[in-house]
PyMOL CGO cylinders between C-alpha atoms (Angstrom):
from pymol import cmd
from pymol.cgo import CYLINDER

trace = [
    CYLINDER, -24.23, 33.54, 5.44, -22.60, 35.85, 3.14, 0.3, 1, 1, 1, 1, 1, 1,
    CYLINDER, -22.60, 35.85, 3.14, -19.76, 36.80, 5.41, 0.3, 1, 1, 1, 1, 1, 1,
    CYLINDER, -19.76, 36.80, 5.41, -19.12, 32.73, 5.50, 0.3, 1, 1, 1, 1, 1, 1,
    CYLINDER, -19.12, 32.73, 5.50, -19.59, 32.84, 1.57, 0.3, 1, 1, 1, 1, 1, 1,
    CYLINDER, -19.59, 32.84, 1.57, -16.76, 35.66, 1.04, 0.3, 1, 1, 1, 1, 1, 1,
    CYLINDER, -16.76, 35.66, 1.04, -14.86, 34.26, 3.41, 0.3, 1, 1, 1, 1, 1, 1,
    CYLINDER, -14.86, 34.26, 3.41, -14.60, 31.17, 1.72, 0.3, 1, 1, 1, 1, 1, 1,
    CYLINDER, -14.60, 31.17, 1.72, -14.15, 32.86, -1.70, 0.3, 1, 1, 1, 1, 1, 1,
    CYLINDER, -14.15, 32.86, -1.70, -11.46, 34.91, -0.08, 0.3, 1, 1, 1, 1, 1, 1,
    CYLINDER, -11.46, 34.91, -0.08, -9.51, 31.64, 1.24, 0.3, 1, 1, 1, 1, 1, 1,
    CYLINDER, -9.51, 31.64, 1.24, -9.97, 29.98, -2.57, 0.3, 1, 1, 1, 1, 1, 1,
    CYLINDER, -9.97, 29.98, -2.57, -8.71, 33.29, -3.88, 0.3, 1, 1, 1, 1, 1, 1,
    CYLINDER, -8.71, 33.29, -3.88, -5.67, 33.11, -1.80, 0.3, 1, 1, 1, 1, 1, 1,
    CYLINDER, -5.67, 33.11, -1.80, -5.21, 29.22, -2.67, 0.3, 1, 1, 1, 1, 1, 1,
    CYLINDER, -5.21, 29.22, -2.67, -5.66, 30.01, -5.87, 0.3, 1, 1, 1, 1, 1, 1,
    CYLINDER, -5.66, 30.01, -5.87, -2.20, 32.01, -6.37, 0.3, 1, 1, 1, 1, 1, 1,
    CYLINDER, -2.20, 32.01, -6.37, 1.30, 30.98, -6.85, 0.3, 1, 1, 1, 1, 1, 1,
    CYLINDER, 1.30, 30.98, -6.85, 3.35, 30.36, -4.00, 0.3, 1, 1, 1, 1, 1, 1,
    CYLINDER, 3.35, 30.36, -4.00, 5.88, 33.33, -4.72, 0.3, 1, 1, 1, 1, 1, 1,
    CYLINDER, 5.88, 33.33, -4.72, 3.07, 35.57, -5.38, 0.3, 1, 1, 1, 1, 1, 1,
    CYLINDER, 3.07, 35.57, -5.38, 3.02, 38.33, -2.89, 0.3, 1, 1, 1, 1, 1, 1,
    CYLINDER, 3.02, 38.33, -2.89, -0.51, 39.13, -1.09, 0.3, 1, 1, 1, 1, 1, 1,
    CYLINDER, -0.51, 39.13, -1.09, -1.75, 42.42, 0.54, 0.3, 1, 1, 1, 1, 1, 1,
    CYLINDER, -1.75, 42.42, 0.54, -4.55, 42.88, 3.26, 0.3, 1, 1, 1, 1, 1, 1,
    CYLINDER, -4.55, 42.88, 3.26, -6.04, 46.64, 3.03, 0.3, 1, 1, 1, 1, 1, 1,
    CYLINDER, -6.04, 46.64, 3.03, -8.93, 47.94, 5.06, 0.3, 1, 1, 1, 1, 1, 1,
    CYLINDER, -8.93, 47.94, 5.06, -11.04, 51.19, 3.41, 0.3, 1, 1, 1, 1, 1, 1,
    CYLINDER, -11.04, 51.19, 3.41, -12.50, 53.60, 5.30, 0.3, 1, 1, 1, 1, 1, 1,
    CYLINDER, -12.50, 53.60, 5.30, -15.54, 51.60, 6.31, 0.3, 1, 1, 1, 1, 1, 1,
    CYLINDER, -15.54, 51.60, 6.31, -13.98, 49.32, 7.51, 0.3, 1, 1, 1, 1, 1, 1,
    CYLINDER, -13.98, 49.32, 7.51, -13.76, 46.48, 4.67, 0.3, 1, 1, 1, 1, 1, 1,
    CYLINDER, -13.76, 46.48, 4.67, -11.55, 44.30, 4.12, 0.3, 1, 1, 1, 1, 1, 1,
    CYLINDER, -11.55, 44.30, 4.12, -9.80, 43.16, 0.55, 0.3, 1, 1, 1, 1, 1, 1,
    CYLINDER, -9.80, 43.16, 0.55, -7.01, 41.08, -0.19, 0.3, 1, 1, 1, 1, 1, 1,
    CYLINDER, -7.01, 41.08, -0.19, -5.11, 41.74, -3.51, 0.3, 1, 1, 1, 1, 1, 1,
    CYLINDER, -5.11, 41.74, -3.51, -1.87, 40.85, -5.28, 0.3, 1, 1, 1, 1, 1, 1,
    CYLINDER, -1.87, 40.85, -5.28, -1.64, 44.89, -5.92, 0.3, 1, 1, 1, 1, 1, 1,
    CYLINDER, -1.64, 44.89, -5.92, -2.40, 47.14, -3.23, 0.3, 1, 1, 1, 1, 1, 1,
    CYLINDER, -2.40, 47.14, -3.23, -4.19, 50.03, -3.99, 0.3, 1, 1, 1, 1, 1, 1,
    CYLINDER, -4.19, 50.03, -3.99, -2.62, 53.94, -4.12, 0.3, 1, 1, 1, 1, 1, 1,
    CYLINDER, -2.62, 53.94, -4.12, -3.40, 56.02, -0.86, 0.3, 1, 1, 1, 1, 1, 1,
    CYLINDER, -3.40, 56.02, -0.86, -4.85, 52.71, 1.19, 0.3, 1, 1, 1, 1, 1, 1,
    CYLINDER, -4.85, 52.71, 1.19, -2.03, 51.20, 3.44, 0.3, 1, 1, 1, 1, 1, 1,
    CYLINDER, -2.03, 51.20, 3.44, -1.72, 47.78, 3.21, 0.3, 1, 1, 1, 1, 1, 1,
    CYLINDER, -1.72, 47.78, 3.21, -0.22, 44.74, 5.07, 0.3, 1, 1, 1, 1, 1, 1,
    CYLINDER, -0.22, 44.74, 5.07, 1.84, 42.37, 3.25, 0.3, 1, 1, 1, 1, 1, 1,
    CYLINDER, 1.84, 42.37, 3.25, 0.56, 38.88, 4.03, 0.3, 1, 1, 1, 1, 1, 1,
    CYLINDER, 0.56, 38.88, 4.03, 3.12, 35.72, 4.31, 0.3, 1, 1, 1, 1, 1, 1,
    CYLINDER, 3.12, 35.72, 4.31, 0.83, 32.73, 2.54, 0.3, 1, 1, 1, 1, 1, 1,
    CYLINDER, 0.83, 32.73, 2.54, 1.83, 29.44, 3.42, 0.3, 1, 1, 1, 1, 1, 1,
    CYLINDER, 1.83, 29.44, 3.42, 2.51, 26.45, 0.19, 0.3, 1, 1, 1, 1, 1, 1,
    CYLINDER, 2.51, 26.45, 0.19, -1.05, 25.16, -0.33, 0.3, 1, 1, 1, 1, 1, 1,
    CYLINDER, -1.05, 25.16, -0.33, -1.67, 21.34, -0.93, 0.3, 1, 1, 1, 1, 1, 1,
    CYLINDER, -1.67, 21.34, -0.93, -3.60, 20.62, -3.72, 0.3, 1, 1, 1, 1, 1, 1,
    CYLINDER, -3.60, 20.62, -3.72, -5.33, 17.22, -4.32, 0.3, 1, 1, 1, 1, 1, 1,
    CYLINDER, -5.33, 17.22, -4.32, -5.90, 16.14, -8.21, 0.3, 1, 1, 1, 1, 1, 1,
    CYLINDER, -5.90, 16.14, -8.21, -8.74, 13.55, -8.01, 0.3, 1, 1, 1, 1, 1, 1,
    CYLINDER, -8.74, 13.55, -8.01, -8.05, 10.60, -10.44, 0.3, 1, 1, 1, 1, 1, 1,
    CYLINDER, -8.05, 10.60, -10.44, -10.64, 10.40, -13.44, 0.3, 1, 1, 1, 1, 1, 1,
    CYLINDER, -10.64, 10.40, -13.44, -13.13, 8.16, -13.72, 0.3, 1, 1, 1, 1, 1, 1,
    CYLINDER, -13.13, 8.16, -13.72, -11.55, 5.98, -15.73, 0.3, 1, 1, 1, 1, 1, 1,
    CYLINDER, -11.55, 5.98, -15.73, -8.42, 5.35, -13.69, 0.3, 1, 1, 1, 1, 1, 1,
    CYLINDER, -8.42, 5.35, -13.69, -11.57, 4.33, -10.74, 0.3, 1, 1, 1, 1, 1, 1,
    CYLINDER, -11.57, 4.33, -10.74, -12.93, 1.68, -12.41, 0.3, 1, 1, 1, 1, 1, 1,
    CYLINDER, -12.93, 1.68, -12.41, -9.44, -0.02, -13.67, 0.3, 1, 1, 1, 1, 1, 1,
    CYLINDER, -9.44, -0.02, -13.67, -9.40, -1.75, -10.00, 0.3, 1, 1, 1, 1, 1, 1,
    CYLINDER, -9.40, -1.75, -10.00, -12.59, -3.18, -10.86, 0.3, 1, 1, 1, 1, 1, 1,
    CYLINDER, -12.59, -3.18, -10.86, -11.72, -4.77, -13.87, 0.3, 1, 1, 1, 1, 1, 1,
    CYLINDER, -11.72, -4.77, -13.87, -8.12, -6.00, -12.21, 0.3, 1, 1, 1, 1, 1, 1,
    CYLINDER, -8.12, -6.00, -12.21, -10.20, -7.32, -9.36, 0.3, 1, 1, 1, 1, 1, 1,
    CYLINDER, -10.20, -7.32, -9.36, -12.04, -9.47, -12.39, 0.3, 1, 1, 1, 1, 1, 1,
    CYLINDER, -12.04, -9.47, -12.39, -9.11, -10.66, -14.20, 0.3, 1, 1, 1, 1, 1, 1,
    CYLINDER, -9.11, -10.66, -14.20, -7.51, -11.52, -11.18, 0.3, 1, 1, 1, 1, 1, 1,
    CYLINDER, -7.51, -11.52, -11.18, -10.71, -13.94, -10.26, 0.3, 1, 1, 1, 1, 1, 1,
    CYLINDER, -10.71, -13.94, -10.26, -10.81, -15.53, -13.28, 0.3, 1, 1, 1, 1, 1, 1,
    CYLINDER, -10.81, -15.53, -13.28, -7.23, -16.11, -13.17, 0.3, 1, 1, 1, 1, 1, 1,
    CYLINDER, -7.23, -16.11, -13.17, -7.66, -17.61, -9.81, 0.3, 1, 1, 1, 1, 1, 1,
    CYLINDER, -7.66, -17.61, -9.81, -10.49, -19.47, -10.65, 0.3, 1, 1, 1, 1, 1, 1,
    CYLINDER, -10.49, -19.47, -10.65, -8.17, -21.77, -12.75, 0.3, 1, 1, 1, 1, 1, 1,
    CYLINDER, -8.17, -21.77, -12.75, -6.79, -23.39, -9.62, 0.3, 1, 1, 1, 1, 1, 1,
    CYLINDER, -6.79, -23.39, -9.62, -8.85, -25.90, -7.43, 0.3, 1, 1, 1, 1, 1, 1,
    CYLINDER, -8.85, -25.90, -7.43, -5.81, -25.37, -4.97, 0.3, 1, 1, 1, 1, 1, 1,
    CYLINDER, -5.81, -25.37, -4.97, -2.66, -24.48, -3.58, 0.3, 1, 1, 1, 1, 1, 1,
    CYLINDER, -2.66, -24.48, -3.58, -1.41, -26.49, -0.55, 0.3, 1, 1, 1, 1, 1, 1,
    CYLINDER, -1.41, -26.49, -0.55, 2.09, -26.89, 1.49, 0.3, 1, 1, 1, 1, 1, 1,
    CYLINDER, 2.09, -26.89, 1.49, 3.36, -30.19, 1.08, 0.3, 1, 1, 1, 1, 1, 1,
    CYLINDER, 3.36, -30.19, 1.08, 6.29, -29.67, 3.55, 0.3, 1, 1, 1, 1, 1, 1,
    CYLINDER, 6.29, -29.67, 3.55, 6.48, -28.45, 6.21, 0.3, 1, 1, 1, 1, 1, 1,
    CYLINDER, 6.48, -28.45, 6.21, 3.39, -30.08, 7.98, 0.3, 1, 1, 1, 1, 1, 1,
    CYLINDER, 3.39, -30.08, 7.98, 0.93, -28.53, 9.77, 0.3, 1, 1, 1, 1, 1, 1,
    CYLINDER, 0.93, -28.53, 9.77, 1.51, -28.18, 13.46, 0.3, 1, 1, 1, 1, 1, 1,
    CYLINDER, 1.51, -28.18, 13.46, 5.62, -30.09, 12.90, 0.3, 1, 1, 1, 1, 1, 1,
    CYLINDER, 5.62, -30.09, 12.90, 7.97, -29.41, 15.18, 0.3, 1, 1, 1, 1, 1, 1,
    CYLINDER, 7.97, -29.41, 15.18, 11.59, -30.35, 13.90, 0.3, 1, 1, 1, 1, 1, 1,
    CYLINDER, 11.59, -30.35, 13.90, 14.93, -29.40, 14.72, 0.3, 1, 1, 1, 1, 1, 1,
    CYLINDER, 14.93, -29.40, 14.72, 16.80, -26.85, 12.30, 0.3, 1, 1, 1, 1, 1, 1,
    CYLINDER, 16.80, -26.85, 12.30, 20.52, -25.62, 13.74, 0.3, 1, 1, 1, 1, 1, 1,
    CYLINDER, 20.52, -25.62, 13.74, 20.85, -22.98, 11.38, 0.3, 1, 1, 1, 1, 1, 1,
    CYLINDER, 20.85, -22.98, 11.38, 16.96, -22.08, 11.41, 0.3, 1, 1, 1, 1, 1, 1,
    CYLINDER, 16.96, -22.08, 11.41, 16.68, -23.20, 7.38, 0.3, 1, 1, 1, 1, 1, 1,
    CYLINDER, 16.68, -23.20, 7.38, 13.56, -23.71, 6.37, 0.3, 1, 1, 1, 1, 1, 1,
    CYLINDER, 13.56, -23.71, 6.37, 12.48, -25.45, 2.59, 0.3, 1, 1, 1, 1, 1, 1,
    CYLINDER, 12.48, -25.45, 2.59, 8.71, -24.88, 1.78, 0.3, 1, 1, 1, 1, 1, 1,
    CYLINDER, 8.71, -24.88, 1.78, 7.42, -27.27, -1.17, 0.3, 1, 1, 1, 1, 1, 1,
    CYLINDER, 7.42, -27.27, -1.17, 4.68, -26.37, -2.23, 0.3, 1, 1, 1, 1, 1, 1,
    CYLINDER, 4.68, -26.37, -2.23, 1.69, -27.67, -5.33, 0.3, 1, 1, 1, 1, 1, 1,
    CYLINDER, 1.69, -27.67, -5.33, -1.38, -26.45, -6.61, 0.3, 1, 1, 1, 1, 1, 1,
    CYLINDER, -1.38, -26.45, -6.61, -4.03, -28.57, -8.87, 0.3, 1, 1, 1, 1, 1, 1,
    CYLINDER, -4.03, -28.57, -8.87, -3.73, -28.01, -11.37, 0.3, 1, 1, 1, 1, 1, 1,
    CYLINDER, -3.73, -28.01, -11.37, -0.27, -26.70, -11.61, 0.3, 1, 1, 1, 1, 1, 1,
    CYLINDER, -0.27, -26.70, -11.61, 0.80, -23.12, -12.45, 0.3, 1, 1, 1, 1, 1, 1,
    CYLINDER, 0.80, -23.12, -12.45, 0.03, -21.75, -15.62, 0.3, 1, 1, 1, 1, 1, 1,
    CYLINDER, 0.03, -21.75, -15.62, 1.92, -19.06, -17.22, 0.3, 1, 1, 1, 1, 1, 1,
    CYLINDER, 1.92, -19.06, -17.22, 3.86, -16.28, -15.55, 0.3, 1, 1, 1, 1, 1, 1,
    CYLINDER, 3.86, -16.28, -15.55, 2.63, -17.33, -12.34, 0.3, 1, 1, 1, 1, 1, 1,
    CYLINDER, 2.63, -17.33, -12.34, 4.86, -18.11, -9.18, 0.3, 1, 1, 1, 1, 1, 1,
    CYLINDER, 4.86, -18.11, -9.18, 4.18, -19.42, -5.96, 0.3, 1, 1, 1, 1, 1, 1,
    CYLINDER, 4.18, -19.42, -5.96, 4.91, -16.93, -3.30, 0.3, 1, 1, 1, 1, 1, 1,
    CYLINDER, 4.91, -16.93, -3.30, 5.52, -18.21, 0.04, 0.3, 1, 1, 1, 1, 1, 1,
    CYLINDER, 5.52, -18.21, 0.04, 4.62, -16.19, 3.51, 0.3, 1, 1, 1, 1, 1, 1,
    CYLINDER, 4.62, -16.19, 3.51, 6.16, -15.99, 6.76, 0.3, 1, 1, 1, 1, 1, 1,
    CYLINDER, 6.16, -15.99, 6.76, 4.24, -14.41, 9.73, 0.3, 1, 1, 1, 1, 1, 1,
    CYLINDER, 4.24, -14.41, 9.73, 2.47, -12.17, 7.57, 0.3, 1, 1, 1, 1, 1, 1,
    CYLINDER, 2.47, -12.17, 7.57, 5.45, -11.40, 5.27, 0.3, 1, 1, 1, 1, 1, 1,
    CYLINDER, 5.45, -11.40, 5.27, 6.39, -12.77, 2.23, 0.3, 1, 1, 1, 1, 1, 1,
    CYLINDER, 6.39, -12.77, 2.23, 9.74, -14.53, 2.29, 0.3, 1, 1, 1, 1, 1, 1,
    CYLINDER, 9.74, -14.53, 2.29, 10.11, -16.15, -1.14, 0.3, 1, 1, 1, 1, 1, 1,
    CYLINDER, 10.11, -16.15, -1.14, 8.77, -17.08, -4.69, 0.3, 1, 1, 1, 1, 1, 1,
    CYLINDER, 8.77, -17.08, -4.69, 9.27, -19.63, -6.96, 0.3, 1, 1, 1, 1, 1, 1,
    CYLINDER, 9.27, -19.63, -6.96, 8.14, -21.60, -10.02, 0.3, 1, 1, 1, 1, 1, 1,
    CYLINDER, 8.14, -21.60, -10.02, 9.25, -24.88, -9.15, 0.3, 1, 1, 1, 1, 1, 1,
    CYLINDER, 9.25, -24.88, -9.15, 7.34, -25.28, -5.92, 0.3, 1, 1, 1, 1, 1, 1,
    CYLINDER, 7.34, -25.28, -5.92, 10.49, -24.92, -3.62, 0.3, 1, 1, 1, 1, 1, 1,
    CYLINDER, 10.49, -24.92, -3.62, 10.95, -21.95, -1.57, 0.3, 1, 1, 1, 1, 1, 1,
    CYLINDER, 10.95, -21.95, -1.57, 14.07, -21.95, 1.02, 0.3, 1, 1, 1, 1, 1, 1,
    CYLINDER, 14.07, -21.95, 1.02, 13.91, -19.50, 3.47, 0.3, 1, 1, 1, 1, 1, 1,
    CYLINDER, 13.91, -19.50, 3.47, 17.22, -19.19, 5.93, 0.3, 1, 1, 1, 1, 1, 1,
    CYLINDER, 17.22, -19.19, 5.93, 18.08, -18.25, 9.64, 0.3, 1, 1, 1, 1, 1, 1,
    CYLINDER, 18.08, -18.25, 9.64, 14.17, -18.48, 9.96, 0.3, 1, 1, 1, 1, 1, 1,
    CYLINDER, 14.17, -18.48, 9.96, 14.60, -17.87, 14.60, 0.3, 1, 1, 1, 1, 1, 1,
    CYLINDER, 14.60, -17.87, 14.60, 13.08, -20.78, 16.62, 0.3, 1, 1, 1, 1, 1, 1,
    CYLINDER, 13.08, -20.78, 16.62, 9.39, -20.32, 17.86, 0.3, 1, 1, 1, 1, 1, 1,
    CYLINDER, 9.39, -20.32, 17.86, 6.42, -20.85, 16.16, 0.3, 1, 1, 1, 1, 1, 1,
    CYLINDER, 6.42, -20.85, 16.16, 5.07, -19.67, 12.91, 0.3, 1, 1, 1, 1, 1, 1,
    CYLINDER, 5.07, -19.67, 12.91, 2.66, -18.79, 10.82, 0.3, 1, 1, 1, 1, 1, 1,
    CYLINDER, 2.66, -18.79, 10.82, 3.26, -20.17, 6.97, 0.3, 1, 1, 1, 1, 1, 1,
    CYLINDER, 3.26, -20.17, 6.97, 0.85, -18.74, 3.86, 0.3, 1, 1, 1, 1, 1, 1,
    CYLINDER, 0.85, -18.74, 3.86, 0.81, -19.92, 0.36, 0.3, 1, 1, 1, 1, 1, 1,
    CYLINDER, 0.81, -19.92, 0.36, -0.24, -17.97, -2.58, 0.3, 1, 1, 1, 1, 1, 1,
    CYLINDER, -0.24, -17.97, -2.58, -0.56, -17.84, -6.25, 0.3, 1, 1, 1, 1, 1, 1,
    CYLINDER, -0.56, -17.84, -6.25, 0.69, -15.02, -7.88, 0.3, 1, 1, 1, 1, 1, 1,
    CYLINDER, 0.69, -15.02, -7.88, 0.75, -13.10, -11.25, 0.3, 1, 1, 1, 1, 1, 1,
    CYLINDER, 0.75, -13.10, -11.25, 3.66, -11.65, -13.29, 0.3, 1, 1, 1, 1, 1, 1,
    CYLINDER, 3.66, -11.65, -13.29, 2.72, -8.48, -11.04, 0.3, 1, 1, 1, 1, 1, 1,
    CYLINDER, 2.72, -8.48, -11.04, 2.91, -9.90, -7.50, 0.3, 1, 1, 1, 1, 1, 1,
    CYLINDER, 2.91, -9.90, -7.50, -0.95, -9.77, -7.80, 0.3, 1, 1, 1, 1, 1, 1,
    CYLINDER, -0.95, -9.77, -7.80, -2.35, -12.59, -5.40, 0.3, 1, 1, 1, 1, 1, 1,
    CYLINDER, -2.35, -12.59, -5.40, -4.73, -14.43, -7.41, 0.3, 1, 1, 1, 1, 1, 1,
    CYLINDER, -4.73, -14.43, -7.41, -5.22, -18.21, -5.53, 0.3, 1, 1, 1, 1, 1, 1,
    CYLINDER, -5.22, -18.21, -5.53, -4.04, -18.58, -1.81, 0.3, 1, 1, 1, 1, 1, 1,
    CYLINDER, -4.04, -18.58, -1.81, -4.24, -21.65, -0.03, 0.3, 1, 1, 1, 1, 1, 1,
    CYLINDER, -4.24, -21.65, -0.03, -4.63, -22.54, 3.84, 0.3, 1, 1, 1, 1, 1, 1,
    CYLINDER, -4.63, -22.54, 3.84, -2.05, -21.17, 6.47, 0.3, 1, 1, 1, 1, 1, 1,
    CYLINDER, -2.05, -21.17, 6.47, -0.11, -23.49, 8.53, 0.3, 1, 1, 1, 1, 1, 1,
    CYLINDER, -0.11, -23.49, 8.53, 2.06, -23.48, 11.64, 0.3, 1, 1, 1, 1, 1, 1,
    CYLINDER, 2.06, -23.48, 11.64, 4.54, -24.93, 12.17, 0.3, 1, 1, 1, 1, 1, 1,
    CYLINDER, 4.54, -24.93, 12.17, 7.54, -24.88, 15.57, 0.3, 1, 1, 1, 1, 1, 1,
    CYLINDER, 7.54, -24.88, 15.57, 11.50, -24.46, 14.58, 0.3, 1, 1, 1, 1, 1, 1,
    CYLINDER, 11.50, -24.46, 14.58, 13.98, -25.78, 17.65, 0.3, 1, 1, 1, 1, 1, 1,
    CYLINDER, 13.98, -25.78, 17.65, 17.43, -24.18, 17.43, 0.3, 1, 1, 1, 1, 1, 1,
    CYLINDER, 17.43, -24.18, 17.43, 20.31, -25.03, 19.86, 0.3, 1, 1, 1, 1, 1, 1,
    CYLINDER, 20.31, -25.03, 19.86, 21.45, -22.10, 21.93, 0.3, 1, 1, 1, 1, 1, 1,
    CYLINDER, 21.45, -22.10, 21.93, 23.82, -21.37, 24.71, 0.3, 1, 1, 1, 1, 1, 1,
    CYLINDER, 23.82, -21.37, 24.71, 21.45, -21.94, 27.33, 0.3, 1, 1, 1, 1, 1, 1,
    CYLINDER, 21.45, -21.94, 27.33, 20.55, -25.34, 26.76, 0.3, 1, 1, 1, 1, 1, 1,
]
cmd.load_cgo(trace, "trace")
């Protein structure tokens, strides 16, 4: 166990010095071996090539709980709106759109308060945002979708989101 325990010492040691630091490895005459930044008169020693070592600074305790209270402020900013709903396009519509534009309108009860925006999501991604409930998104590609609607703060924060819909775009093409 105390082999292990040096040996990890030893590592920590090494760790523990600046990158440009150069480190020796010298064995005595029983056979021990020491690792040093100075190597010792009369003992050879083998100049060791230490790679950079990554070092991790853990955040403080403080800076672990500030999610907590953002996850708070965001819920009781969210839980000013009843709801936030598409008004166009419908769910399941199928329309035609030649040039693949798309406008989203979209309303929450009661309306937005503040710095917050309405942020508008295609297939997972976010496309647009807006304060007047009108997003256009262009050259959307025919196929079917997946729309989302969300509330969010001054910080992109999500802090209502309302129920997805899908909805099918038809664009000509040069095989039909």
């Amino acid at each position: 166990m105390n082999a292990r325990l040096a040996l990890f010492s030893g590592i920590v040691a090494l760790a523990a010095f600046p990158v440009s630091a150069e480190v020796y490895r010298q064995v005595d005459a029983q056979g021990n071996v020491t690792y040093t930044d100075e190597p010792a008169e009369g003992t050879p020693a083998e100049e060791i090539k230490v790679k950079p070592v990554t070092t991790v600074t853990l955040p403080k305790l403080e800076a672990v709980r500030e999610p907590e209270r953002l996850r708070e402020k965001v819920q009781q900013e969210g839980s000013v709106y009843d709801s936030v709903r598409f008004l166009a396009p419908g769910d399941d519509q199928a329309f035609h759109s030649g040039s693949g534009d798309v406008e989203f309108r979209v309303t929450s009860s009661p309306g937005l308060r503040g710095s917050h925006k309405y942020e508008v999501t295609l297939d997972g991604q976010p496309v647009g945002q807006s304060a007047s409930g009108t997003v256009m998104v262009r050259n959307v590609f025919r196929g079917t979708h997946d729309a989302g609607v969300n509330i969010v703060d001054s910080n992109g924060v999500t802090v209502k989101s309302g129920e997805t819909i899908t909805f099918t775009i038809h664009r000509p093409s040069v095989n039909n």
